[in-house]
Every structure is written in structure tokens, then in C-alpha cells.
SELODO-88147 format. One record per residue (C-alpha): x, y, z. Coordinates in pm, 1 decimal. Layout:
# SELODO-88147
- X/Y/Z
- X/Y/Z
...
This chain:
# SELODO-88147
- X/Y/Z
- 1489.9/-2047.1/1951.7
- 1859.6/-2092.3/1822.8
- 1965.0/-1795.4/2101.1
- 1711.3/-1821.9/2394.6
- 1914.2/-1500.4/2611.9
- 1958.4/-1306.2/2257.5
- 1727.4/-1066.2/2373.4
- 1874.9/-956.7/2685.4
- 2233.2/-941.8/2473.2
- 2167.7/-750.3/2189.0
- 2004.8/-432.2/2086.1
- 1734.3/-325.7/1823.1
- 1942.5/-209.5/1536.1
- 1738.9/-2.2/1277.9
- 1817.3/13.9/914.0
- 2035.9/291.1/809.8
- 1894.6/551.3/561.8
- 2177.6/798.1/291.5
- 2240.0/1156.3/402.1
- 1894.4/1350.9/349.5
- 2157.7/1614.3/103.4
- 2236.5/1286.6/-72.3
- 1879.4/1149.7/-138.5
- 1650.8/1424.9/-214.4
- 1873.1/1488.9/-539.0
- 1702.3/1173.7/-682.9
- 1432.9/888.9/-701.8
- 1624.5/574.9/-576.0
- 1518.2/403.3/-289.2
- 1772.2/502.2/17.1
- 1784.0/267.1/255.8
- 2036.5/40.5/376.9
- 1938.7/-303.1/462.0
- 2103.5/-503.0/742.6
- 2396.0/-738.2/611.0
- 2397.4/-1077.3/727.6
- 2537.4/-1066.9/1091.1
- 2323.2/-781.1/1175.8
- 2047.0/-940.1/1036.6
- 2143.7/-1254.7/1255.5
- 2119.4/-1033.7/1529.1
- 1784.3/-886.6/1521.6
- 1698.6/-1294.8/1464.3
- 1845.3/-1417.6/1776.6
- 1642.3/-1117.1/1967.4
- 1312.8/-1345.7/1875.0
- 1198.3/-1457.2/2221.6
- 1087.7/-1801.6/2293.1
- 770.6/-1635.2/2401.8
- 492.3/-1887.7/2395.6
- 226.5/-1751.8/2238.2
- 410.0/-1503.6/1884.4
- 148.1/-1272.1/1870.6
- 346.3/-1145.6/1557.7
- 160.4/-1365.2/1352.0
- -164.7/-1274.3/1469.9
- -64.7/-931.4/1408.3
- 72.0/-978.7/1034.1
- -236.6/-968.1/802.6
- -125.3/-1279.5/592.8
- -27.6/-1469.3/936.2
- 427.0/-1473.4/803.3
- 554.9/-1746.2/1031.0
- 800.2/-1506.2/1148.0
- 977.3/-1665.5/1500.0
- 1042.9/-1994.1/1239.3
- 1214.2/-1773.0/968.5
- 1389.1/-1523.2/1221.4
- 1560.3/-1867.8/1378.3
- 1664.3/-1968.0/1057.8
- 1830.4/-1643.5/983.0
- 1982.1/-1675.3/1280.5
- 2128.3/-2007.0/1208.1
- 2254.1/-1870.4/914.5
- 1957.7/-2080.7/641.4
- 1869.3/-1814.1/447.1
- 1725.9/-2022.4/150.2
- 1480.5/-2207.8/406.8
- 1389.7/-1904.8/546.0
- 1306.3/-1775.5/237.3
- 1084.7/-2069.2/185.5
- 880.6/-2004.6/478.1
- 849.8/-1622.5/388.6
- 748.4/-1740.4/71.9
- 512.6/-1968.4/210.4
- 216.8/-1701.4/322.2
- 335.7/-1420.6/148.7
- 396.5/-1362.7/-262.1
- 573.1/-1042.6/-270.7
- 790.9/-994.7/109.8
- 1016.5/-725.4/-136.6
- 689.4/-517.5/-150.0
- 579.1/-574.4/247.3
- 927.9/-559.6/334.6
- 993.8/-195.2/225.3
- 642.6/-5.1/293.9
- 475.6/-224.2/546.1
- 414.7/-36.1/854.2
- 486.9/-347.8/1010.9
- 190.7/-440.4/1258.3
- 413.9/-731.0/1312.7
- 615.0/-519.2/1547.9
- 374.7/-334.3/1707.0
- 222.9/-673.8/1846.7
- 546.3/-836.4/1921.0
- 589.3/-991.6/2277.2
- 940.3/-826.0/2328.2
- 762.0/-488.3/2256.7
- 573.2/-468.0/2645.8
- 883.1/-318.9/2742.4
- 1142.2/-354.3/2475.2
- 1194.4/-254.4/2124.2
- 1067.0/-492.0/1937.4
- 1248.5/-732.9/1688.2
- 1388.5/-572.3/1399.1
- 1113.0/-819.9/1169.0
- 1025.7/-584.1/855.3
- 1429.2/-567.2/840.4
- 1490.1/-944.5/854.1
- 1181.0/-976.4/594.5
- 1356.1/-700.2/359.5
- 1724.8/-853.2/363.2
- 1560.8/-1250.2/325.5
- 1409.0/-1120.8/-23.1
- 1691.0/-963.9/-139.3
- 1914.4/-1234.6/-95.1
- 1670.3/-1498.5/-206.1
- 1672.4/-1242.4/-576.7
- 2043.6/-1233.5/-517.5
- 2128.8/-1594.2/-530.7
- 1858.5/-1681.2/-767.4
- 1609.2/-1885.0/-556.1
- 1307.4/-1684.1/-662.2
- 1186.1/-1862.7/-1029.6
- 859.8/-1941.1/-1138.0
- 611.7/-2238.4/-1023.1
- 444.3/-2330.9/-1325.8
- 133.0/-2558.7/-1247.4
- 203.1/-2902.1/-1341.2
- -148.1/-2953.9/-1510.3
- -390.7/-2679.8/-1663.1
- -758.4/-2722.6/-1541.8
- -868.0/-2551.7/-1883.3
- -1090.5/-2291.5/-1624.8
- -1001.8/-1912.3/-1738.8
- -1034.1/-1642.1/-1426.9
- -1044.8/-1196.0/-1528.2
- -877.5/-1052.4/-1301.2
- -954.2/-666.7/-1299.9
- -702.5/-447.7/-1138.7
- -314.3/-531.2/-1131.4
- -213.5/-427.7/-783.6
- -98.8/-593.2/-460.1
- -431.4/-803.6/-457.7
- -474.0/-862.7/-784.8
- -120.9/-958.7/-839.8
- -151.9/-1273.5/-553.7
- -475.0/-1368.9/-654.8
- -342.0/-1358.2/-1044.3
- 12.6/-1574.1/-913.9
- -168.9/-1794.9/-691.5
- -481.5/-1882.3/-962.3
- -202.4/-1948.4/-1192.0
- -36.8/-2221.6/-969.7
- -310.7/-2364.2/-950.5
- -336.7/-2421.8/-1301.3
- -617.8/-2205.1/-1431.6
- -523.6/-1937.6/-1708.1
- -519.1/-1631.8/-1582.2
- -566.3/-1304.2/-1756.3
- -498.3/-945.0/-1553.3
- -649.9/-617.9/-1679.7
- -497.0/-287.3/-1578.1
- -676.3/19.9/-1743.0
- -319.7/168.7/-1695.3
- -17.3/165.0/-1879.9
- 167.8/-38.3/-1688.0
- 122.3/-314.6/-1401.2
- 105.4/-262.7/-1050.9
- -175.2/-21.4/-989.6
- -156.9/165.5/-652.6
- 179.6/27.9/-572.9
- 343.1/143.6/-952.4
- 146.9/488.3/-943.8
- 96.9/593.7/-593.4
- 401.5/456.8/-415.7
- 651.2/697.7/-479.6
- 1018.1/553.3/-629.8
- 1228.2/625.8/-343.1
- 1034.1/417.6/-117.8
- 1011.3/119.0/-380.9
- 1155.9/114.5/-695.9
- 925.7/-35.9/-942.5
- 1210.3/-279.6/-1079.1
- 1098.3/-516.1/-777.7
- 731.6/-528.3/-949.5
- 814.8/-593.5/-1307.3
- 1034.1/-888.5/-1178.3
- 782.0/-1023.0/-1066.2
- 552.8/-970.2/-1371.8
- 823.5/-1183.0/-1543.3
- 780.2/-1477.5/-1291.0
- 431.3/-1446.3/-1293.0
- 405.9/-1469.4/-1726.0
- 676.8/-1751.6/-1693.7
- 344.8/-1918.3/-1463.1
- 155.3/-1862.0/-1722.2
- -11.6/-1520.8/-1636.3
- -115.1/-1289.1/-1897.5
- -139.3/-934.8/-1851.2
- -344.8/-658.8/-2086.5
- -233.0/-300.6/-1997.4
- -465.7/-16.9/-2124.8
- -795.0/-194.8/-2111.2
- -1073.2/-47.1/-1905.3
- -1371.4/-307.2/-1760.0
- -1678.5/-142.5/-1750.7
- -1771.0/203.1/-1770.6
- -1572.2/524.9/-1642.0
- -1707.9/839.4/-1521.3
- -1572.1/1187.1/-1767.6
- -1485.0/1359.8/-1492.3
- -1322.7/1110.5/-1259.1
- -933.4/1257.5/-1142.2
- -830.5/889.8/-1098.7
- -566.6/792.1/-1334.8
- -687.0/605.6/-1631.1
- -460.1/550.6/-2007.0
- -677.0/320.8/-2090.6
- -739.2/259.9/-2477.2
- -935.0/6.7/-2509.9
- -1288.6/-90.7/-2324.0
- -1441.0/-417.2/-2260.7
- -1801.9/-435.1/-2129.8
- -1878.5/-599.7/-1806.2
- -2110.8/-895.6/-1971.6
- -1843.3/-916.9/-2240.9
- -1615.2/-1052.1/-2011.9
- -1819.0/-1282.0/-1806.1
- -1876.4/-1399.9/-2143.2
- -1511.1/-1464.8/-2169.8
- -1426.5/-1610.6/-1867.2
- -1593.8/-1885.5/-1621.8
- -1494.0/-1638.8/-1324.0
- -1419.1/-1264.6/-1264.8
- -1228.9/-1129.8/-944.8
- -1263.3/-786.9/-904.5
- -933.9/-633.9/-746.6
- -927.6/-275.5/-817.7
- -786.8/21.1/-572.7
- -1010.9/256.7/-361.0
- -900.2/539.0/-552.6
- -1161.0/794.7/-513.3
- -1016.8/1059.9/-308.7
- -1164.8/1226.6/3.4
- -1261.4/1578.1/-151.4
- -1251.2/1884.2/67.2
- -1536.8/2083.4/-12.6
- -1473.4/2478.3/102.1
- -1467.2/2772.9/-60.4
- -1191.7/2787.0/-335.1
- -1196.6/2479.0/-386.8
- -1224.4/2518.3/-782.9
- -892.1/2715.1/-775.4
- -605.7/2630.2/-983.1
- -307.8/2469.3/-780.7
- -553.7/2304.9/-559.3
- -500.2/1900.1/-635.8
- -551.6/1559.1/-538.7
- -233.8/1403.5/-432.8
- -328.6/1108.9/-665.9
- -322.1/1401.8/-952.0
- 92.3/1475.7/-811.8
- 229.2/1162.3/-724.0
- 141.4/937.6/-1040.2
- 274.0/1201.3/-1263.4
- 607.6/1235.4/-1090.8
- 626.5/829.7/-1091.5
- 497.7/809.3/-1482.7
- 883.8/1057.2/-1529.7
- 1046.6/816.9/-1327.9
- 968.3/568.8/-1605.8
- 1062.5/756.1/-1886.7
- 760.2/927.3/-1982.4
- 688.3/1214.2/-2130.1
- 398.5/1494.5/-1930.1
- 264.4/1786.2/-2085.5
- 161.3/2025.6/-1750.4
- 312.7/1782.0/-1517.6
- 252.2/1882.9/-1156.6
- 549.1/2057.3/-995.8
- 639.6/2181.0/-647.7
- 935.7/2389.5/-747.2
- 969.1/2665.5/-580.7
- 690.0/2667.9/-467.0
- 510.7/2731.2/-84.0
- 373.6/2398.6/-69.9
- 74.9/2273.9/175.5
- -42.9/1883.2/240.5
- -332.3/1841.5/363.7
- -337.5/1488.0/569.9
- -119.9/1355.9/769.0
- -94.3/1017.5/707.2
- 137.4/794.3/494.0
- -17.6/967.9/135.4
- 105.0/1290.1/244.3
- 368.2/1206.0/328.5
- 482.2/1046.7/25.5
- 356.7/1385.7/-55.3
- 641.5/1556.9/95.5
- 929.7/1336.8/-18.4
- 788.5/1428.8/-360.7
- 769.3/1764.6/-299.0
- 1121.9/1798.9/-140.8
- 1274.4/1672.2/-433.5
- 1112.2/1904.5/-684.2
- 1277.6/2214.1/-478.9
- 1007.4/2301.2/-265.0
- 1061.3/2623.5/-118.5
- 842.2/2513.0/225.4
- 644.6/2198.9/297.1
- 423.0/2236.3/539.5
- 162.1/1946.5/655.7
- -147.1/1925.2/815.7
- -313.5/1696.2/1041.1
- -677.8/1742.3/1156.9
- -655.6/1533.2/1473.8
- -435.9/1645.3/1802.5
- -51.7/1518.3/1788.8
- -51.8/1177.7/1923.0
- 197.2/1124.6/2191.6
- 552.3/1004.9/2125.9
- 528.1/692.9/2309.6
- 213.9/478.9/2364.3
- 128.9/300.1/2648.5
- 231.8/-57.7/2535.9
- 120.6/-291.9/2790.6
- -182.1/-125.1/2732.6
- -210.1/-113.0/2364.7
- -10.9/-418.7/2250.1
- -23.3/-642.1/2091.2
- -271.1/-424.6/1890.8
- -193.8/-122.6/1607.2
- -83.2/172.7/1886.6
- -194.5/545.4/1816.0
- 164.4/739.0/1824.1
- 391.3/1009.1/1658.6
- 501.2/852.5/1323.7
- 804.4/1063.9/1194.1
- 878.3/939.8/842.0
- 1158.8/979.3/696.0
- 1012.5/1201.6/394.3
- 957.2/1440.4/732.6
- 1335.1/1416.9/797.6
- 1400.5/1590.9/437.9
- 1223.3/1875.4/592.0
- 851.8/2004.9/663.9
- 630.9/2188.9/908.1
- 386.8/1967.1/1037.8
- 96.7/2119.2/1238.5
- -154.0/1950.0/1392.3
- -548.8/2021.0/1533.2
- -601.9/2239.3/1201.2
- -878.1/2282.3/982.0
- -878.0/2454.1/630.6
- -1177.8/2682.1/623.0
- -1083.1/2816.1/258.4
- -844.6/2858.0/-17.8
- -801.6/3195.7/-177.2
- -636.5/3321.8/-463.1
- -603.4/3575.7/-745.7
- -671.6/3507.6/-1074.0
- -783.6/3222.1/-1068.9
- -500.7/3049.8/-883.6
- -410.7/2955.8/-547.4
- -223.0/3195.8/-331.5
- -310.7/3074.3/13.8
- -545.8/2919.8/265.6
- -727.5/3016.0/578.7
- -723.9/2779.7/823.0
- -867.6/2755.7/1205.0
- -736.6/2559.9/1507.4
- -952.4/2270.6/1641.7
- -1020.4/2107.8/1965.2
- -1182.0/1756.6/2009.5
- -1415.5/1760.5/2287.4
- -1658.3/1455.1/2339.8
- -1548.2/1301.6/1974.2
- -1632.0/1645.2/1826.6
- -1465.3/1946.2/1685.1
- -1491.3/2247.0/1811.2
- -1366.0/2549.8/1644.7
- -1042.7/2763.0/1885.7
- -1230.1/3121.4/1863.9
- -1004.4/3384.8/1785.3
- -759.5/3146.5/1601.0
- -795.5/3193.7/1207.2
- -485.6/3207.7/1014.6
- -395.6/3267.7/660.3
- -98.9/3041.9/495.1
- 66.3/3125.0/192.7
- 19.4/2829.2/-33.2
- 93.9/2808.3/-451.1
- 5.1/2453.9/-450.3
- -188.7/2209.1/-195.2
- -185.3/1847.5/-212.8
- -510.9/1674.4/-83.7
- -413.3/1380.5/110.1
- -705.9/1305.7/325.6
- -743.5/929.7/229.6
- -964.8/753.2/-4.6
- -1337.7/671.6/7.0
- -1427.8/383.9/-217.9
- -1339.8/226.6/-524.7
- -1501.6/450.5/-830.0
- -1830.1/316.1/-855.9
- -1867.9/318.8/-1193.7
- -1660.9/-8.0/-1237.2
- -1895.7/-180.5/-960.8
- -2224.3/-44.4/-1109.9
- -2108.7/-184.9/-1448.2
- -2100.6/-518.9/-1258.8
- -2454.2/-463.3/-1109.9
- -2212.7/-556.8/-786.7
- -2394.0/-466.7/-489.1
- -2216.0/-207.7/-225.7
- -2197.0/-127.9/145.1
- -2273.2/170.6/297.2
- -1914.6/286.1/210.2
- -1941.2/220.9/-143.4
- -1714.7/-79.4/-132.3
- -1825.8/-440.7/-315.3
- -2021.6/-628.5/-77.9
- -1829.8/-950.8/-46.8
- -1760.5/-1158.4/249.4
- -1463.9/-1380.4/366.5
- -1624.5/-1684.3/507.9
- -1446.0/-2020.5/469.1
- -1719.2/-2126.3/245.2
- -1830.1/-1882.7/-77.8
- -1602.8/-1607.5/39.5
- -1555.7/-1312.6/-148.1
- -1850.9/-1400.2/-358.6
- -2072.5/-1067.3/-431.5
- -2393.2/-1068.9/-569.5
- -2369.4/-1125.0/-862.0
- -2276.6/-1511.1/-977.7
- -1904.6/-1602.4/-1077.3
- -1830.0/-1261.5/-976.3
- -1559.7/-1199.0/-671.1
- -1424.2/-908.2/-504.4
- -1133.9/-838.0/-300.2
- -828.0/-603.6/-145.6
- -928.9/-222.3/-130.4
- -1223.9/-296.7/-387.9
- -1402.1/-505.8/-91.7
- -1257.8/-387.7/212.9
- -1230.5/-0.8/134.8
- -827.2/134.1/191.8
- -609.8/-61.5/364.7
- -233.0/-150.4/352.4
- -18.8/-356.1/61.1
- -17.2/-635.3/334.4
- -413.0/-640.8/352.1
- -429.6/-661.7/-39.9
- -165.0/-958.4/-40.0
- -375.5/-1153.5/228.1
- -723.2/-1059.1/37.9
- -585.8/-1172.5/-285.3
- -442.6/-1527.3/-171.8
- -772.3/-1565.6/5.7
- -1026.4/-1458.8/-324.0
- -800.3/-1710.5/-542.0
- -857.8/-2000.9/-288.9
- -1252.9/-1885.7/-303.9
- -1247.8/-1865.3/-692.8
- -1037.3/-2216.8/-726.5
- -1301.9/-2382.3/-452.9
- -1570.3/-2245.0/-670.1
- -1404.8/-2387.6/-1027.5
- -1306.1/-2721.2/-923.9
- -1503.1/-2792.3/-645.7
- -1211.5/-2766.0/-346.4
- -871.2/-2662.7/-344.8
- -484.8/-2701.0/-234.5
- -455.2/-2358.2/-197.6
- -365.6/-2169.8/93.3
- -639.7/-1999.5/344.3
């Protein structure tokens, strides 16, 4: 490494975020990247540690020690080369990424860790800065045509890389616009959407084409998933159409909580809130959009949904946010030499929880009530976890004012209906049965028909779908021509 001592002489130094009176008056993303001596810093803090678990523990394997070194020697364009080299979209990663990365970093036994999602975030913006991100047309078309249904994080690299590879490659998106999970379920101030529809411009410049508002397959009446969709193309239609179909949708079916007053008005999936309020963002116009304004509002999950839930919610006006979390309160630190370099069970404060919210954990809603038909509150009942089982605190039942709660409990599968139009078989999770050998990965059941990212795998992280993606395109090119150039 360019600074072998640099990480016994310099510090972690954490991206800075704007005043939380500042931010919560709008949608723009708030935090302030490192400029280029800090981000030297954090660089010259990469050990020369041997064995980088780092890029064990990033799902698409960056090669971060090599690009941290050359930000330290001050290379940016060559280390934006190697970021670019295993991942498509480090802008996306580098701004919501939990960063695993960290977690298994050698300098984290007893350290902080290095500052890596940072370093990731400023290489990409300076790479768009100075212009070094353009398109890679293929230099020769293999006259193959791939589907590609679903435009998010793993549809998008399997779409980009399929392309470069010369095959013409056609996305459906049963939504208005591109990016599916990351354009309607990612809320603005944690990525702007700008950063995808630059890239939709590389990608048609390689020769992508997109179709917004087209649904594959069938779609149940009285699915809450978001769907504008206009136009419908029949699963045999399109393998009719195209010598290969890679099926990349999201695992949007939401985990339902099934108590009494459950049917009451005000009660809603976060996936009904947080599309709506990102649909504004773009300019368009709701009729009964979702609002927290003034209102007592409850989440219910505590994970990264609801907490996009509570930025949201903070910025309509809420007059309380309060969050719940089944499971006990993790501690504040984990035990890293005995959890690393793996994913370590801990407090996560975001900074959404910053903004303001009541978070309470160990609780359990047993119902919602209301009055005329709408939700007023919620009774809820602390919970113990004895033996991997809850147990019910006697004597502890509560009732919470609440005009509007938020489920945020995770998802469960894709929506079947697309899969069943496929005649795709499914696991006992409901997700596409596909696996990722080296040979006739990602196939399913069904022939010249893929799957992959939160369609195969069930929900998992933008980093996950960007690894699935690159993997399902070198599957689909292998099975098209036979081998290929691409990228494991």
C-alpha cells in the first residue's frame, strides 16, 4: 500500500450530513461527500493486511485495497476503472449500501474500519464530474435479442452488461418510469433519481431499449404493489419475441400483518406511502396521495424500509413518529473479533432517526382500533424471546394513538402472478427457482427462461441485485453464443 503506517496516523473520518432543520424542509439528498484529501486519507488507512476480506465481504467482490491505493496516490480515473470493473452503478452502492465491506474489514478487529462506501461515493462522482463515465457500445451485434422484465438494480446490469456484449436488449418496466425498487421505494433524499436516468442515457447510447408501462404476464386485481402499466404482453408472446427472457423483477409483496383492524382506513403498506411521495418528487400529479401531516404516525419494522419511512414522514410534518421493532434492541457495539469479518447484529441509528422518532423495541401490535372506519390507535403488548420464541410480558398491553401506520415488516416474494404466467417453478418462499452454478446458472425451469436479483433470491440489498444481474447476463450470453467474455 502507497502509506503502509496510514492506519496508525489517521482517523476514520465519516461523511458529514446538513443540519436536520435544513434537510427535512426538502427531498435532496444531504450528505456531504469527502473532498479529495480526505478522501486520500481514509485511502492511506487501507492496511497491507494479507488476506482483504473486504472483497469477500462485498457481494460483487469491488477490488477495493487496489482502488483505495490509487486514491491515495491521487489516480482517480484508474481507480475509477477498477470500481467500474465489478460494479455498473458504484453511485447507487455508494449512497445506500450498508456497506458489508466495512463490517468485514481487517482494520475493523479493533479499529474503525476504512471509510470504503465514502471513497466508493466520491470516485463516482468525480469520474461523472470529469466526464469519464460514456457508453461502451459493443463493437459487433450477435443479432441474439434478450427480455429483460423488471428495470431495477438487477435488471439494469444484466440489461448494460447483455448489451456490451452485443446482443439487443429490450427492458420492460410495468411502471412509468425506470428503476423499479430503487426509483419507487428509495426515497429522494437518500438518492436522487437523476443518478439513474443518467445512466438510462448510457445504457440507450449501448444500445439498450427500454418500454415503460408494459406489464409481462398476468397481474392479480387486488395486488397493493405499484403497477401504471398500460399495456400487457403475454408470457408466450414474448418468448416468441425473443431467443431469451431474464426475469429481474422486485420481491414486492409485502409482509401483511393480519390482526384485528386490519381493514381500517389509515392502515398501509409502506410500499402504498413511499412510491407516492417519490412519484411528487417527479412532478406528478396524486389524487388521495398518502400524507403524514400532522398526523400521530406509527412504523411498524424496524429495518431500513421503515426507516425510509420516517424520513418521509418527518418531512410531511409529522406530529410524532414513533417505530417499532419486534426483536430486543441489539447492543451498541458487537463483539468484532467475534463477529467479523461477517454482517454483525448491532444498533443501526439512521440518520432519518436523527430527524426525530421514538423507537421502541420487543413490541408486538395485537390490534388496530378506530372509529368510523378509520384508524385512531393500536394496542400493542411487550415481548420477550425465550428459547427462539415469543412470549407475551403479562400485564403489559398498551394503547398508542396512531392516525396512520406504515407497515414495514419486509417483503415475502416476488408477486406470483408474474412467475405463474411463466409456468416458472418456485421455492418454498415463493421465489423463482434458479440456481447460480458456473454452468446453466440462473436457468429455471422453464427453457430460455432466467431469473435473478430479488425475483430469485427473495429481498436482498441493491449490491446483491448488481452482483445477480452481472452474473444472469454472463449465464444468458454462455447460453446464446455458446461461452462468453463476460465477467463471473
Amino acid at each position: 500500500m502507497g502509506k503502509v503506517t496510514g492506519f496508525l496516523e489517521y482517523e476514520r473520518l465519516e461523511e458529514g450530513y446538513e443540519p436536520v432543520a435544513k434537510r427535512v424542509k426538502n427531498y435532496r439528498e444531504f450528505v456531504i461527500g469527502l473532498n479529495a484529501e480526505q478522501a486520500k486519507q481514509q485511502g492511506a488507512r487501507c492496511m497491507d493486511c494479507g488476506t482483504p476480506f473486504c472483497n469477500s465481504g462485498c457481494p460483487v467482490n469491488n477490488i477495493i485495497p487496489d482502488f483505495n491505493d490509487l486514491v491515495y496516490r491521487g489516480d482517480w480515473r484508474n481507480a475509477a476503472l477498477v470500481l467500474h470493473s465489478t460494479n455498473n452503478f458504484p453511485e447507487f452502492t455508494g449512497r445506500i449500501c450498508p456497506a458489508p465491506c466495512e463490517a468485514a474489514c481487517t482494520l475493523n478487529v479493533n479499529d474503525d474500519p476504512v471509510g470504503i462506501k465514502s471513497i466508493e461515493h466520491a470516485i463516482i462522482d468525480r469520474a461523472w464530474t470529469e466526464g469519464w463515465v460514456v457508453p461502451q457500445p459493443p463493437k459487433a451485434r450477435t443479432g441474439k435479442k434478450v427480455a429483460v422484465v423488471g428495470s431495477g438494480p438487477a435488471g439494469m446490469a444484466a440489461a448494460q452488461q447483455l448489451a456490451r456484449a452485443g446482443h439487443d436488449v429490450t427492458v420492460f418496466e410495468k411502471n412509468s418510469r425506470i428503476g423499479g425498487l430503487l426509483r419507487y421505494g428509495i426515497p429522494d433524499f437518500k438518492m436522487e433519481k437523476t443518478h439513474i436516468d443518467r445512466r438510462i442515457e448510457q445504457m440507450q447510447a449501448e444500445g439498450v431499449t427500454f418500454r415503460t408501462g408494459v406489464l409481462i404476464g398476468a397481474w392479480p386485481a387486488d395486488s397493493k404493489v405499484t403497477n401504471d402499466a398500460k399495456q400487457t404482453i403475454g408470457a408466450d408472446a414474448l418468448k416468441a419475441q425473443f431467443d431469451a427472457v431474464l426475469l429481474t423483477g422486485g420481491a414486492e409483496q409485502s409482509r401483511d400483518l393480519p390482526v384485528p383492524g386490519r381493514e381500517l382506513d389509515g392502515v398501509h403498506f409502506a410500499m402504498e406511502f413511499l412510491p407516492q411521495q417519490n412519484k411528487v418528487v417527479a412532478g406528478d400529479k396524486l389524487k388521495g396521495q398518502l400524507m403524514a401531516t400532522g398526523k400521530h404516525v406509527v412504523v411498524i419494522g424496524g429495518g431500513d424500509t421503515g426507516s425510509d419511512c420516517v424520513g418521509t414522514s418527518n418531512r410531511h410534518g409529522a406530529a410524532s413518529v414513533t417505530q417499532f421493532e419486534l426483536l430486543p434492541q441489539p447492543p451498541v457495539e458487537e463483539n468484532r473479533p467475534m463477529t467479523g469479518p461477517y454482517w454483525p447484529i448491532k444498533l443501526r441509528t439512521s440518520s432519518s432517526h436523527d430527524e426525530g422518532c421514538q423507537r421502541e423495541f420487543a413490541i408486538a401490535t395485537k390490534a388496530f382500533i378506530g372509529e368510523k372506519g378509520r384508524v385512531t390507535g393500536l394496542t400493542t403488548v411487550r415481548v420477550q424471546w425465550q428459547g427462539g420464541k415469543m412470549i407475551e410480558v403479562p400485564g403489559s398491553e398498551q394503547t398508542l394513538k396512531a392516525d396512520l401506520v406504515l407497515l414495514a415488516m419486509g417483503f415475502v416474494s416476488p408477486v406470483p402472478a408474474v412467475l405463474e404466467a411463466f409456468g416458472v417453478e418456485r421455492d418454498n418462499r415463493g421465489n423463482a427457482k434458479a440456481g447460480t452454478d458456473a454452468v446453466g446458472g440462473y436457468r429455471t425451469n422453464v427453457d430460455r427462461v432466467f431469473a435473478a436479483g430479488d425475483m430469485r433470491r427473495g429481498q436482498s440489498l441493491v449490491v446483491w441485485a448488481i452482483r445477480e444481474g452481472r452474473q444472469a447476463a454472463r449465464a444468458v450470453d454462455e447460453a446464446l453464443m455458446g461461452t462468453s467474455n463476460l465477467p463471473r
